[in-house]
MDAnalysis code that builds the backbone (N, CA, C; Angstrom):
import MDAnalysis as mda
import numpy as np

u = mda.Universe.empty(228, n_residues=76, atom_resindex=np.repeat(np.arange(76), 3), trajectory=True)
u.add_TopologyAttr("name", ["N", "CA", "C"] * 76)
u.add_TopologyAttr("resid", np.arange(1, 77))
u.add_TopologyAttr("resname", ["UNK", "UNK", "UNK", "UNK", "UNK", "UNK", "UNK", "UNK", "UNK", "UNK", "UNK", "UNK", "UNK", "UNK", "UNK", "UNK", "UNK", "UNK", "UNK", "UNK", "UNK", "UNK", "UNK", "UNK", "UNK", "UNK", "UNK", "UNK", "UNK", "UNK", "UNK", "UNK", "UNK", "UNK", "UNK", "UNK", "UNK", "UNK", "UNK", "UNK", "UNK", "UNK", "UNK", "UNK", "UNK", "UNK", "UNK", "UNK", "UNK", "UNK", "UNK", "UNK", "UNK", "UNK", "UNK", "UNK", "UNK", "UNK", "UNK", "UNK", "UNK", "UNK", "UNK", "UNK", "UNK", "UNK", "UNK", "UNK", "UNK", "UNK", "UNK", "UNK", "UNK", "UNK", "UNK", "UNK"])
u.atoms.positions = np.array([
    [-4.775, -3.340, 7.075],
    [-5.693, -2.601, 6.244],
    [-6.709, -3.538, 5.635],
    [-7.990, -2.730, 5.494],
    [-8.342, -3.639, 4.888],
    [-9.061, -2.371, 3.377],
    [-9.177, -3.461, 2.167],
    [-9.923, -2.621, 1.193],
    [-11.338, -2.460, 0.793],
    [-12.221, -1.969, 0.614],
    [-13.461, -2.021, 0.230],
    [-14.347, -1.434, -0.125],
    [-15.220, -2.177, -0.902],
    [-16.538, -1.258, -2.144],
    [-15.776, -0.908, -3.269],
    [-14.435, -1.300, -3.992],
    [-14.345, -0.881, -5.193],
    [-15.173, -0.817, -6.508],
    [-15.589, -0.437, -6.805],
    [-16.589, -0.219, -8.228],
    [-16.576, -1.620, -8.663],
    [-17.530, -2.385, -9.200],
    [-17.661, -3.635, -10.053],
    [-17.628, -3.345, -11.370],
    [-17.426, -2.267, -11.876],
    [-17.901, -2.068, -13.278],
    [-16.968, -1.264, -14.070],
    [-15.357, -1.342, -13.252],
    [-14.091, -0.178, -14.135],
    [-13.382, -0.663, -13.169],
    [-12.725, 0.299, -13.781],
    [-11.042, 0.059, -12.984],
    [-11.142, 0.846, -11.946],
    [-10.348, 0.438, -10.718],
    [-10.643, 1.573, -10.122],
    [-8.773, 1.574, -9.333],
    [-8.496, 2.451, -8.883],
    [-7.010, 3.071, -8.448],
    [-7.071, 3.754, -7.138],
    [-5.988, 3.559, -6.368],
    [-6.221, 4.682, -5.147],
    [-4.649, 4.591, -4.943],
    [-4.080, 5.726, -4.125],
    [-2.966, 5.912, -3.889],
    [-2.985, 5.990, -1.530],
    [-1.810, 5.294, -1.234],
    [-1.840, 5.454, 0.023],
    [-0.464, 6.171, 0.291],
    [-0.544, 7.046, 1.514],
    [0.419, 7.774, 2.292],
    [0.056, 6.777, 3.513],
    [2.075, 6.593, 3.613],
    [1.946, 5.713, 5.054],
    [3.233, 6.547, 6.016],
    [2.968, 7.005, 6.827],
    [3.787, 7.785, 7.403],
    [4.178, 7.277, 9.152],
    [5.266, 7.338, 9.281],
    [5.556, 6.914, 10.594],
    [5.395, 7.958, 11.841],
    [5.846, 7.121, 12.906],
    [5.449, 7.914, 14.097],
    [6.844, 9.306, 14.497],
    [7.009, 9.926, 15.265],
    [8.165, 10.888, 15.699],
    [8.901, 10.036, 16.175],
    [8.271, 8.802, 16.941],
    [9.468, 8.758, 17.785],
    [9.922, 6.939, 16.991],
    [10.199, 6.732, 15.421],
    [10.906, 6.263, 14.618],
    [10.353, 4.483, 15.764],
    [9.274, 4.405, 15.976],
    [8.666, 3.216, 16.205],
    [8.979, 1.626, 15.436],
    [8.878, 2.198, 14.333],
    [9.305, 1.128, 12.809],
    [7.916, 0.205, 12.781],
    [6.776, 0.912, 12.694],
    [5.750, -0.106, 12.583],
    [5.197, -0.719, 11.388],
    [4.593, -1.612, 11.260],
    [4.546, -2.470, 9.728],
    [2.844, -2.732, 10.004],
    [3.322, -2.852, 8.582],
    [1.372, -2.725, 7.802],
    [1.041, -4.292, 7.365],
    [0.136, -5.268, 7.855],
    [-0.260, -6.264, 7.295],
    [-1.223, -5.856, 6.286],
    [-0.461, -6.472, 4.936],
    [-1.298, -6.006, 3.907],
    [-2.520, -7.027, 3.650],
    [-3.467, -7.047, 2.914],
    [-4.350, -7.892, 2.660],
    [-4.108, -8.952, 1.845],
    [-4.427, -9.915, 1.790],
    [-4.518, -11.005, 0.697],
    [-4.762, -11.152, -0.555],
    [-5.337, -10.068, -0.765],
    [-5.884, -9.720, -1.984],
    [-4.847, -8.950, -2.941],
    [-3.720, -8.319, -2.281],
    [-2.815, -7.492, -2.999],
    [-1.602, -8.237, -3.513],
    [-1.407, -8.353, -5.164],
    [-0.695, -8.510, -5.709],
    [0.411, -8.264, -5.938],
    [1.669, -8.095, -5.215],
    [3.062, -7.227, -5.013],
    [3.835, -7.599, -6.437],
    [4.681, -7.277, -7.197],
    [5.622, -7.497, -8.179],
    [6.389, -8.409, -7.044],
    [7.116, -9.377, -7.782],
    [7.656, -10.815, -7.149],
    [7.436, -11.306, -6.367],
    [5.700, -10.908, -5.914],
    [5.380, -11.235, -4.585],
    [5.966, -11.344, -3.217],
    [6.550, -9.967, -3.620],
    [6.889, -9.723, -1.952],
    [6.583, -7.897, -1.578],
    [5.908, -7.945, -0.426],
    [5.332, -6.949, -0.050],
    [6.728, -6.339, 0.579],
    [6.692, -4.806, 0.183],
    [7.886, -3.658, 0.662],
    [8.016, -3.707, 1.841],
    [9.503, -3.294, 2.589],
    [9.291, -3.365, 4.094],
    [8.860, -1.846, 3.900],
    [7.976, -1.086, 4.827],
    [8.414, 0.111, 5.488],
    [10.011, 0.636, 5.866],
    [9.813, 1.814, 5.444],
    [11.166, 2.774, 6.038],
    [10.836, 3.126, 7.462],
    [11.718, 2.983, 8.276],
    [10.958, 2.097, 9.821],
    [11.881, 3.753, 10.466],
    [12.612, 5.280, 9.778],
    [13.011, 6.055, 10.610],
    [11.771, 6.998, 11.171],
    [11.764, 7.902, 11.820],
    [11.452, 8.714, 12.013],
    [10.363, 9.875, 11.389],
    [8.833, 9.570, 11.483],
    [8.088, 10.148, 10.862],
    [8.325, 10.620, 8.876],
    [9.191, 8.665, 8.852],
    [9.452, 8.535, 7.549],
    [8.056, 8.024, 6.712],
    [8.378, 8.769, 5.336],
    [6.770, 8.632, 4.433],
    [7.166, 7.517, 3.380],
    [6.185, 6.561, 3.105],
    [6.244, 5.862, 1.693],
    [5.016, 6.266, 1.263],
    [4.626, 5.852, -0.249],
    [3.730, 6.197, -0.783],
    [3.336, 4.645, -1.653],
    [2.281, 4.316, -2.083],
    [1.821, 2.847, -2.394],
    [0.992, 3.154, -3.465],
    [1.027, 2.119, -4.546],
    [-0.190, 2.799, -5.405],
    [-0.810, 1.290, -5.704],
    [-2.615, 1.126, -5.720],
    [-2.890, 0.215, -5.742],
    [-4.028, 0.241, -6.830],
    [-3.903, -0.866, -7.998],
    [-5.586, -0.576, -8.700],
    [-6.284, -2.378, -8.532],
    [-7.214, -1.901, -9.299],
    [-7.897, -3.487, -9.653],
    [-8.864, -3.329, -10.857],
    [-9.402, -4.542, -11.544],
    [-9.913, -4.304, -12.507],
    [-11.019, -5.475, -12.561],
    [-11.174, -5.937, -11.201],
    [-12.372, -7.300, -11.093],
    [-12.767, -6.854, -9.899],
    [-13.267, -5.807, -9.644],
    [-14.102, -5.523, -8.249],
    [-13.447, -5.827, -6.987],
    [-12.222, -5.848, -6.996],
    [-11.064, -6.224, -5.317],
    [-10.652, -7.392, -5.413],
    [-11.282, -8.518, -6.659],
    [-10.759, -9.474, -6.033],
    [-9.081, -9.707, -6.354],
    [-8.380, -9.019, -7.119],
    [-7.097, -8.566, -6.948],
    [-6.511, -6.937, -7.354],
    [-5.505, -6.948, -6.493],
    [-5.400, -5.438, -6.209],
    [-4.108, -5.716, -6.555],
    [-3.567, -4.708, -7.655],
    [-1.708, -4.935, -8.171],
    [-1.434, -3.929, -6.895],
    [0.088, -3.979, -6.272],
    [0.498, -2.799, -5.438],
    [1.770, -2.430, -5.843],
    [2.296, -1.564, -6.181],
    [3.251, -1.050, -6.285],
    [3.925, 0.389, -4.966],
    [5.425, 0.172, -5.292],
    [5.979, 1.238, -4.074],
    [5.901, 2.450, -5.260],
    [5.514, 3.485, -4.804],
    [5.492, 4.806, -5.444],
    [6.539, 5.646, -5.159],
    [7.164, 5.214, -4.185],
    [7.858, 6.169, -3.194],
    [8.367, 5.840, -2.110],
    [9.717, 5.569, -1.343],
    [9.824, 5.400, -0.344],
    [11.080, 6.012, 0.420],
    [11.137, 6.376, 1.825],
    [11.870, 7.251, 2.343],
    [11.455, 8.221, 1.954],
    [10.574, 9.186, 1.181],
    [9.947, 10.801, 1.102],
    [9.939, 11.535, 2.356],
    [10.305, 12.389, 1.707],
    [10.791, 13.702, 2.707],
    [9.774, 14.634, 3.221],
])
């Protein structure tokens, strides 16, 4: 993924749906450099079967760091 044009002038927030394939592939997301994980380590994906996580990402210096948090994972 990549992120871009966040506002220079506020905060800005977005939420991602990452959803897998039917046939339980287990594919993984290289996140950007820019994203800040809590203990710096980025979530694995739930790698079953057209399994959903949910991600929530803001920033408050125009992208040049993005906090990420798991919102959700394994959703039904």
């Amino acid at each position: 993924y990549t992120f871009a044009n966040p506002p220079t002038s506020s905060a800005f927030g977005f939420t991602l749906k990452v959803t897998q394939d039917a046939g339980a592939s287990g594919y993984t997301i290289t996140w950007p450099g820019t994203v800040d994980w809590p203990a710096a380590t980025a979530p694995t994906l739930t790698a079953t079967a057209s399994g959903v996580d949910m991600f929530v990402f803001s920033t408050s210096d125009g992208g040049t760091t993005y906090y990420g948090f798991t919102a959700g994972q394994a959703l039904a």
